[in-house]
C-alpha positions, 0 to 999 in steps of 0.5 A: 621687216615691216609689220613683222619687225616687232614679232620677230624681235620679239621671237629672237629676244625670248630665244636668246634669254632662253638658250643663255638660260639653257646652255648654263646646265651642266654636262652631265651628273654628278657635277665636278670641275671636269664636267663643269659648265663654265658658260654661265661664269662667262656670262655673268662676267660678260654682264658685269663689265658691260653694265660697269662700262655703262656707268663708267663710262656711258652715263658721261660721255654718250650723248643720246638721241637727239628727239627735243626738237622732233615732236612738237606737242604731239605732232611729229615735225 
């Protein structure tokens, strides 16, 4: 994307965090279980295993980029 790369990451995160935010709203008032969003309930369960899959089982076993012998004080090699 060259030099647009960032900016349009940058637009496609804040979306994202926005239509996550937005689509937990309720369908319509007053609020009951007919109507009831269940977006946010599966989104916060889709949170919760992934940062336990994290630690369960991503602090142990992933190894990580490999960068210790890339830059040599300072200079990229």
């Amino acid at each position: 994307m060259g030099k647009y790369g960032f900016v349009v990451n940058a637009i496609a995160c804040t979306l994202i965090v926005f239509f996550n935010i937005w689509f937990c709203f309720p369908y319509g008032y007053p609020v009951s279980l007919g109507l009831m969003n269940w977006k946010s309930v599966i989104l916060i369960g889709c949170i919760v295993i992934t940062v336990g899959w994290w630690f369960w089982h991503g602090l142990r076993k992933y190894p990580g980029p490999k960068v210790s012998g890339m830059f040599l004080e300072g200079i990229e090699l």
